[in-house]
C-alpha positions in Angstrom: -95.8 74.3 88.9 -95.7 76.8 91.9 -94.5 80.2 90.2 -91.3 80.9 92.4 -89.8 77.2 91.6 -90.8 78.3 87.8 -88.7 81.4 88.0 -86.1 79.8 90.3 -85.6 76.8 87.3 -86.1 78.7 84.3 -83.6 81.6 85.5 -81.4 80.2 88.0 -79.6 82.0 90.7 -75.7 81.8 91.2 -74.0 83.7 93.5 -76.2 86.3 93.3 -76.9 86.4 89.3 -79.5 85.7 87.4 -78.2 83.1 84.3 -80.2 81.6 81.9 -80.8 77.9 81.8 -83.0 75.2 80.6 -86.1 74.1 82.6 -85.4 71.3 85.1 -87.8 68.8 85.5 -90.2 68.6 88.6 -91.3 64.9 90.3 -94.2 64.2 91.8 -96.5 66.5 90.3 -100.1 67.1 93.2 -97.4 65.7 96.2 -98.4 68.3 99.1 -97.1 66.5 102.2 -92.8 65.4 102.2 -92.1 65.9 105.6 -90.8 64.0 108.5 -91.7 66.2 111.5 -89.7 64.0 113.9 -86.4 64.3 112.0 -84.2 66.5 114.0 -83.9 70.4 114.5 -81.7 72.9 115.9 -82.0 74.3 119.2 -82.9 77.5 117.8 -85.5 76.1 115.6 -87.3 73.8 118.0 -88.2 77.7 119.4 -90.5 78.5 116.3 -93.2 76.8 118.2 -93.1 79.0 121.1 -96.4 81.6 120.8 -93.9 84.5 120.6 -92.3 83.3 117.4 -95.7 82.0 115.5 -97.1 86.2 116.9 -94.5 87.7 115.2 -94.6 85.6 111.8 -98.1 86.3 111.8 -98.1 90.0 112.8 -95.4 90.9 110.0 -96.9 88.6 107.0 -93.5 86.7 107.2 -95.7 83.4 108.0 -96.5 83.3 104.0 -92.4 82.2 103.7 -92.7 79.2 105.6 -95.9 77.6 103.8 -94.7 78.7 100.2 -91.4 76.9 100.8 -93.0 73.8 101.9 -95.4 73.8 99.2 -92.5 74.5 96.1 -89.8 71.9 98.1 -92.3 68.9 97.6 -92.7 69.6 93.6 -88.7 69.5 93.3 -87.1 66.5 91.6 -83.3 66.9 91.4 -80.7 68.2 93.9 -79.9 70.9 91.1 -83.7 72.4 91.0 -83.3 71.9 94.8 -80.2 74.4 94.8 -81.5 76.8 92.5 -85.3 76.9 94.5 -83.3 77.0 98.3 -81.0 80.2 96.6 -84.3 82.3 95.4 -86.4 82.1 98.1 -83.3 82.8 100.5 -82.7 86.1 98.6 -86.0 86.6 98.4 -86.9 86.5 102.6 -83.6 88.6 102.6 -84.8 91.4 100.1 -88.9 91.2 101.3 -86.9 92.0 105.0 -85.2 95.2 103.7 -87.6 96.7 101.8 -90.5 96.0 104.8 -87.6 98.0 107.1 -87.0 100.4 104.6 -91.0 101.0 103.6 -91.3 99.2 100.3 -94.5 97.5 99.5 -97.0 96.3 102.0 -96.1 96.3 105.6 -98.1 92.6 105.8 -99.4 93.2 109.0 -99.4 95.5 111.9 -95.8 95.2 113.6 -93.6 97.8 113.2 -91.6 98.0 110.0 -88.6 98.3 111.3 -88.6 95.2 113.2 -85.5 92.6 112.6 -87.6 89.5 114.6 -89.6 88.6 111.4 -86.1 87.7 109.1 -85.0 85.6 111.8 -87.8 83.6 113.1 -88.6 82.9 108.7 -85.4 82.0 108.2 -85.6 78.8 111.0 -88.8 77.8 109.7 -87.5 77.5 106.2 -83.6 75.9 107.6 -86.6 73.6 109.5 -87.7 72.5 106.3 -85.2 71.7 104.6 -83.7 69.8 107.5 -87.3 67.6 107.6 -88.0 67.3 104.1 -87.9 64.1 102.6 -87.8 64.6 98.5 -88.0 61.9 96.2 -85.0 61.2 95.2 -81.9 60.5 97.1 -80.2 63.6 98.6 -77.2 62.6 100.8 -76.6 64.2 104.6 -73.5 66.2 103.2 -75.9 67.3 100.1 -79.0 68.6 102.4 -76.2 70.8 104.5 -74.9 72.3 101.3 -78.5 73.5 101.0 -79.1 74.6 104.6 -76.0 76.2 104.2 -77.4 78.3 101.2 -80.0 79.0 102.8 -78.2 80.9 105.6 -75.7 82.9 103.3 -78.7 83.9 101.1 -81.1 85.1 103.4 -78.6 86.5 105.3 -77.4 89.3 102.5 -74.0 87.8 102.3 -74.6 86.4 98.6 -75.7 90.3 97.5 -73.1 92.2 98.6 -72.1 94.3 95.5 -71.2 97.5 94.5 -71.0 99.2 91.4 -67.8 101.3 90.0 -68.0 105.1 91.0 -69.2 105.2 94.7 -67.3 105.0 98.3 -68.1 101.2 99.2 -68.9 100.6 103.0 -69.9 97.1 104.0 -71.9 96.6 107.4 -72.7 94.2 109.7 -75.7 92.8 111.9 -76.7 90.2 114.3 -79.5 88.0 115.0 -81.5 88.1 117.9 -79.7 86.1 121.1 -80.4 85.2 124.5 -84.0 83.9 123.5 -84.1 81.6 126.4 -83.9 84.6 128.9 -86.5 86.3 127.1 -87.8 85.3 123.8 -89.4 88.6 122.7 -85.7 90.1 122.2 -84.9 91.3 119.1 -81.3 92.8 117.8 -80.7 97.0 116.9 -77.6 95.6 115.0 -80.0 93.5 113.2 -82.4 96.5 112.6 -79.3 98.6 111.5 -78.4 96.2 108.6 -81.9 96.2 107.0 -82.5 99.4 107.2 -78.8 100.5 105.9 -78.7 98.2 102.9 -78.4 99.8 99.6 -78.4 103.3 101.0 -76.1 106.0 99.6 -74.9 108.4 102.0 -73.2 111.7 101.0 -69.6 112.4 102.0 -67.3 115.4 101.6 -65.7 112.6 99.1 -68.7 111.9 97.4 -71.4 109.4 97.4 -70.8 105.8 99.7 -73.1 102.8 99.1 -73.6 101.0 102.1 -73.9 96.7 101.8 -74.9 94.9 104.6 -75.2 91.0 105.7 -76.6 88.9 108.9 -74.6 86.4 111.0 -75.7 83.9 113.1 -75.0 84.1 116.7 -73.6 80.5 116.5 -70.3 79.4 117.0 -70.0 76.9 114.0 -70.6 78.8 111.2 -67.8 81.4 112.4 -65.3 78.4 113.0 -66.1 77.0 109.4 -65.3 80.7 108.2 -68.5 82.5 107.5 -67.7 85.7 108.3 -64.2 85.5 106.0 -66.0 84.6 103.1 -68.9 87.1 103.1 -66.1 89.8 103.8 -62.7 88.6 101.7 -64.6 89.4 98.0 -64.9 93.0 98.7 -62.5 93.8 101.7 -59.4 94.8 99.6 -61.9 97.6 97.3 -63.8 98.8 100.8 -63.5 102.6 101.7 -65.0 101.5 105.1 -66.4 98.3 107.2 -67.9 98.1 110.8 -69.3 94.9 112.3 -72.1 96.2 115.1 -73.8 94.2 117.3 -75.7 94.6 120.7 -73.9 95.2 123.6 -74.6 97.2 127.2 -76.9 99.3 128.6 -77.4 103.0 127.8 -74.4 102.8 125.8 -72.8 102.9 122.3 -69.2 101.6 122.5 -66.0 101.8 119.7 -64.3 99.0 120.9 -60.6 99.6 120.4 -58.9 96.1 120.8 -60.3 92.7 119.8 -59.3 89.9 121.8 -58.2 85.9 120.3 -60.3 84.3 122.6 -64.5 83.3 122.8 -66.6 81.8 125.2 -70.6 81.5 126.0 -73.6 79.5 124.8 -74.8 80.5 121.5 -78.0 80.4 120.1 -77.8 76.4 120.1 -76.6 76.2 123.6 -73.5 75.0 122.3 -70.5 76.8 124.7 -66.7 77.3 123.7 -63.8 78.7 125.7 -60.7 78.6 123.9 -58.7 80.5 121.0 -60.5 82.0 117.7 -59.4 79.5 115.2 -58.9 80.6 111.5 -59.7 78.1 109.0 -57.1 76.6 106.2 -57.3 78.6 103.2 -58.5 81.9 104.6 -55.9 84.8 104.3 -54.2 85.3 108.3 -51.4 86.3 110.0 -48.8 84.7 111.6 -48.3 84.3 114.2 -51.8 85.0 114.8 -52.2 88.0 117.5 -53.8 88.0 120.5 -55.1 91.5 120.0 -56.0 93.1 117.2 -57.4 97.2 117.0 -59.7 98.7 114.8 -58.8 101.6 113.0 -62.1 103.2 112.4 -62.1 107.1 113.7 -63.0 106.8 117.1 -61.5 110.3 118.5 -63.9 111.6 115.7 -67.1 109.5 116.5 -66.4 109.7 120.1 -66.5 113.9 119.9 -69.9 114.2 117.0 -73.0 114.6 118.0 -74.2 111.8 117.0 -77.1 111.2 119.3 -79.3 110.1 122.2 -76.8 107.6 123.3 -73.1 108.5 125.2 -70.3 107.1 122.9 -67.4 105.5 124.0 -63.8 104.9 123.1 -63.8 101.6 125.0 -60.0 100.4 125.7 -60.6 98.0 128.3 -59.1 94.2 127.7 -59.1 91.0 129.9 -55.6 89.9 129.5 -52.9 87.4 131.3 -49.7 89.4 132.0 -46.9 87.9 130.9 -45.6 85.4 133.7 -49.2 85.3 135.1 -51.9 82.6 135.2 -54.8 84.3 135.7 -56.4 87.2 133.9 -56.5 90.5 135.1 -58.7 93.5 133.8 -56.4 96.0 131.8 -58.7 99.2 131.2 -56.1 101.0 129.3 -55.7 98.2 126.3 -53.7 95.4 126.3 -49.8 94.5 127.7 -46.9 94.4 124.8 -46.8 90.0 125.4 -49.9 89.2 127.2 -52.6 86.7 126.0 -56.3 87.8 125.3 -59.2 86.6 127.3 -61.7 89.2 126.3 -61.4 92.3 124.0 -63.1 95.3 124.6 -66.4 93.8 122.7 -66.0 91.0 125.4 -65.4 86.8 124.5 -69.0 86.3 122.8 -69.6 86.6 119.0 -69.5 90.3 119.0 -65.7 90.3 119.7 -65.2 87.4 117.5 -66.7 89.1 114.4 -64.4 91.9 114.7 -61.5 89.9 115.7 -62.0 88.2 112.3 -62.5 91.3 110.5 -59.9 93.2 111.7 -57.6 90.5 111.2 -58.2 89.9 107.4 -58.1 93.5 107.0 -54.6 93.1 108.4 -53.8 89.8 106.3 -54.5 91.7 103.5 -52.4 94.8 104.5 -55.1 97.0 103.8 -55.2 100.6 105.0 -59.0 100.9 105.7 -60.9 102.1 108.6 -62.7 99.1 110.5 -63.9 98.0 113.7 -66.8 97.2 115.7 -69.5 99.2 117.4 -71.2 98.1 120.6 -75.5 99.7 120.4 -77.1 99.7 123.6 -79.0 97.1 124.6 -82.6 97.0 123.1 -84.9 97.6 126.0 -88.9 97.1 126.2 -91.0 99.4 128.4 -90.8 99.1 131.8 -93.1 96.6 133.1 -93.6 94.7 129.6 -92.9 91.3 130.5 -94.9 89.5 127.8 -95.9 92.0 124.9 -93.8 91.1 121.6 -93.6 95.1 121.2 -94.5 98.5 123.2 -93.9 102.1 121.8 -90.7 102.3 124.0 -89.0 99.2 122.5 -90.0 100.8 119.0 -88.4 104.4 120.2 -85.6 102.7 121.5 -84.1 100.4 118.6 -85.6 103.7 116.0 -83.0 106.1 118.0 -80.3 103.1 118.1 -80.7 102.9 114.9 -80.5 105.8 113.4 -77.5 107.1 115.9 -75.5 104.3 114.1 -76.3 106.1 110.8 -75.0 109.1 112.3 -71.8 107.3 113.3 -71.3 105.5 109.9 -71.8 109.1 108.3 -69.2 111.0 110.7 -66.7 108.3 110.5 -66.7 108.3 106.4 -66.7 112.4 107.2 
């Protein structure tokens, strides 16, 4: 039996804990080949073929995730060894990602360590998998999403978030890369930031704060079904501290001050949406939902620290309609007492969205936290680099994005 299904059946992994349980049994024993390769993928996923995607597996080691995946899903037998196999090799591409970013173990090849591209393009090819595989036993089409599903959360941190009594707890948030049709090489800083802050304690004037952070897609589903709620709610009402981050201009770092209830834009699928942010049944809301809501992280403070190479920005602009108007007018002083949001300061996209969500649980919950959303700078390659997966600019770049958003985190906990 391959030796990560062994652990995966003999230990189990629930919701982030090892329990013990009894081995499961394994079917067809020597079977190296379950696979329909002309079931259907994503849009996202039909890109790991592209050269850029296979260059950047390769160059990082992350290419070893996809074949070992393949290799353990033909020996499983039962939708329950299925689960438990899908949840440790998610938390396992998760963890091998932050400790390559943080410097832990081999680097696997010779791209940067602090590169973000290898977690994403390993986590398609093992979502790809499980979306081909055929296993020997039937597995219904509700039953194989549950485990694509799980295989997102997991490998995205948001099954490990946990801190331990006795430390300031400070939850973070990253993106994946987007925009891949425009250029395929991009990568994310916000990405970068979240495996390189995970499990880090920074010091406080308060003491000692343990940072968690977690992935999101840049897909409009997953946020509509209630993603970002769930990976948040557990530890939202015990946080000292929470900022979602994501890429956003050029040359910039931005605090965005209101969040807007609307979203728009193609997502990583090429699926588009242009109406309000909906909040799924069971998640904690208010009501009426707002059309704005605004972060309260420090922003005066951030805004005045040195924090960097980067200009920060309290950003107050809103796209708005006034009340008694149709059509939506720029507002760059926040929004109008009555009007309804068509962009927050963060924009329609996913960005906004994330912190719309965010900042409206915290407000559900009637929680007295700092929290927002800061905009990096976009993540630039050298000029003239039109087809090199990486240049010592684009390394400079997302290193000083990166660790000017540590900067920030640490002034705004200051």
């Amino acid at each position: 039996m391959n030796a990560l299904l062994r652990r995966a059946v003999t230990c189990g992994i629930v919701a982030g804990s090892l329990i013990a349980t009894a081995p499961l049994a394994i079917a067809r024993p020597g079977s190296r080949d379950c696979f329909d390769p002309a079931a259907p993928a994503t849009v996202s996923e039909r890109r790991l073929d592209s050269a850029v995607a296979q260059e950047i597996l390769r160059r990082s080691g992350f290419d070893r995730f996809g074949a070992k995946f393949r290799h353990a899903l033909c020996a499983v037998g039962s939708r329950h060894t299925a689960a438990l196999l899908v949840k440790a090799e998610g938390i396992a591409l998760w963890r091998a990602a932050v400790d390559r970013v943080q410097g832990r173990g081999p680097a696997g090849g010779d791209l940067a360590r602090a590169d973000d591209r290898p977690l994403y393009w390993a986590r398609l090819e093992l979502t790809r998998s499980l979306r081909q595989w055929r296993p020997g036993f039937p597995l219904s089409g509700a039953a194989r999403t549950g485990l694509i599903d799980s295989m997102e959360t997991s490998s995205r941190g948001q099954d490990s978030v946990f801190f331990p009594p006795g430390l300031k707890r400070v939850m973070i948030s990253g993106f994946d890369p987007f925009q891949l049709d425009g250029d395929i090489r991009r990568g994310n800083p916000s990405g970068a930031n979240a495996l390189a802050l995970d499990g880090l304690i920074l010091k406080t004037p308060s003491g000692p704060a343990l940072v968690r952070t977690a992935m999101f897609p840049v897909l409009w589903g997953p946020f509509e079904a209630g993603m970002v709620e769930r990976a948040f709610l557990p530890e939202m009402p015990k946080l000292d501290m929470f900022t979602t981050v994501s890429q956003g201009r050029v040359g910039r770092i931005d605090i965005e001050r209101y969040n807007g209830r609307w979203h728009t834009g193609l997502d990583n699928d090429n699926e588009t949406r242009a109406t309000t942010i909906p909040v799924p049944g069971g998640i904690p809301t208010v009501t009426p939902q707002p059309e704005f809501v605004p972060t309260t992280l420090p922003y005066e403070r951030i805004v005045a620290a040195p924090t960097g190479r980067f200009p920060v920005f309290d950003n107050t602009l809103v796209t708005e309609i006034q009340p008694g108007a149709t059509t939506p007018v720029v507002s760059p002083t926040g929004p109008t007492p009555g009007s309804i949001a068509r962009a927050g300061g963060g924009g329609s996209y996913l960005s906004n969205e994330i912190a719309y969500r965010t900042t409206l649980l915290r407000d559900a919950l009637k929680l007295d936290v700092p929290g927002g959303h800061v905009h990096t700078p976009v993540l630039q390659f050298a000029p003239g680099n039109t087809t090199a997966v990486t240049d010592p600019v684009f390394e400079q770049n997302r290193a000083d994005i990166v660790a000017q958003l540590r900067e920030i985190v640490e002034t705004a906990l200051s």
